[in-house]
C-alpha positions as CSV (number, residue, x, y, z in Angstrom):
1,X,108.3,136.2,71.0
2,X,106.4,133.8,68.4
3,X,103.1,132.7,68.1
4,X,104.1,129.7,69.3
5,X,105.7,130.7,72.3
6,X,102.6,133.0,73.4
7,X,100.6,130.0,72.8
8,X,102.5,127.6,75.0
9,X,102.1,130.7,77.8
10,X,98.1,130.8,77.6
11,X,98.5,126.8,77.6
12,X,100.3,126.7,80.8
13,X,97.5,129.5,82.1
14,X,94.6,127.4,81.1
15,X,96.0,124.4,82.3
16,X,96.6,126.2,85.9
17,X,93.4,127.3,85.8
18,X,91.8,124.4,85.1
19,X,93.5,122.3,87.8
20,X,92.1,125.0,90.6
21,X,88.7,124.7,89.1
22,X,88.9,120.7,89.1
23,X,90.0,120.7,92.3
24,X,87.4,122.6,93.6
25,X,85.0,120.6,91.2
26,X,86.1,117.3,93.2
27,X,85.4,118.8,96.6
28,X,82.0,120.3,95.5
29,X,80.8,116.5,94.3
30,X,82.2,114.9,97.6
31,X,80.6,117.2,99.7
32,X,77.2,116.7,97.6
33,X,77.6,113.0,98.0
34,X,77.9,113.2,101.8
35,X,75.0,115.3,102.2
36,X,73.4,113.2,100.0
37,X,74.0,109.5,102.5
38,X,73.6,111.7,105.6
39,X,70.3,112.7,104.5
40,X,69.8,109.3,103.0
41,X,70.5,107.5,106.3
42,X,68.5,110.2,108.2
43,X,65.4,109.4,106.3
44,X,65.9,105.2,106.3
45,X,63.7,104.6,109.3
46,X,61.4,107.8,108.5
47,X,62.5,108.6,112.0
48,X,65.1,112.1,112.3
49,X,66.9,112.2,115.6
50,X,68.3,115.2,117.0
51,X,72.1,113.7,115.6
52,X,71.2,112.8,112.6
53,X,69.6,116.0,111.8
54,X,73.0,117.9,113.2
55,X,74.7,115.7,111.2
56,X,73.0,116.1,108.3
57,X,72.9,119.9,109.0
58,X,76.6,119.9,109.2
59,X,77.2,118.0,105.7
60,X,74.5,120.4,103.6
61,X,76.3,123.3,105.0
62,X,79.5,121.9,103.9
63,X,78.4,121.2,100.4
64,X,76.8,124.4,100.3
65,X,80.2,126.6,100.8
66,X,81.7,124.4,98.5
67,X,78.8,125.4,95.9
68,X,79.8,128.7,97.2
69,X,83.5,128.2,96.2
70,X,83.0,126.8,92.9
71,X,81.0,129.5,91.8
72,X,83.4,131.9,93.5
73,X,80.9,133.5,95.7
């Protein structure tokens, strides 16, 4: 095998890699953002109710696995 054709195999390998890690990239922003309006809408009449704090419970927990997954821990 060339140079050329173990380069087009670590290409493909990167490019595999780096589609996972995007992937996991977009979920960990989404999941941000949502904890993120839950705790915005929570905080909007400087009143919590017991909902919006489940709620907003719920979404940080979310966004922290998928911390959790990015960082592969």
């Amino acid at each position: 095998m060339d140079w050329y054709g173990v380069a087009a195999i670590v290409l493909a390998v990167l490019a595999v890699v780096s589609v996972a890690r995007w992937q996991k990239f977009k979920k960990l922003t989404k999941e941000f953002g949502e904890a993120l309006v839950a705790t915005s809408k929570m905080l909007e009449d400087d009143k919590a109710t017991p909902d919006e704090l489940k709620d907003c419970a719920k979404e940080w927990a979310e966004a922290i696995a998928a911390a959790k997954e990015f960082l592969g821990k």
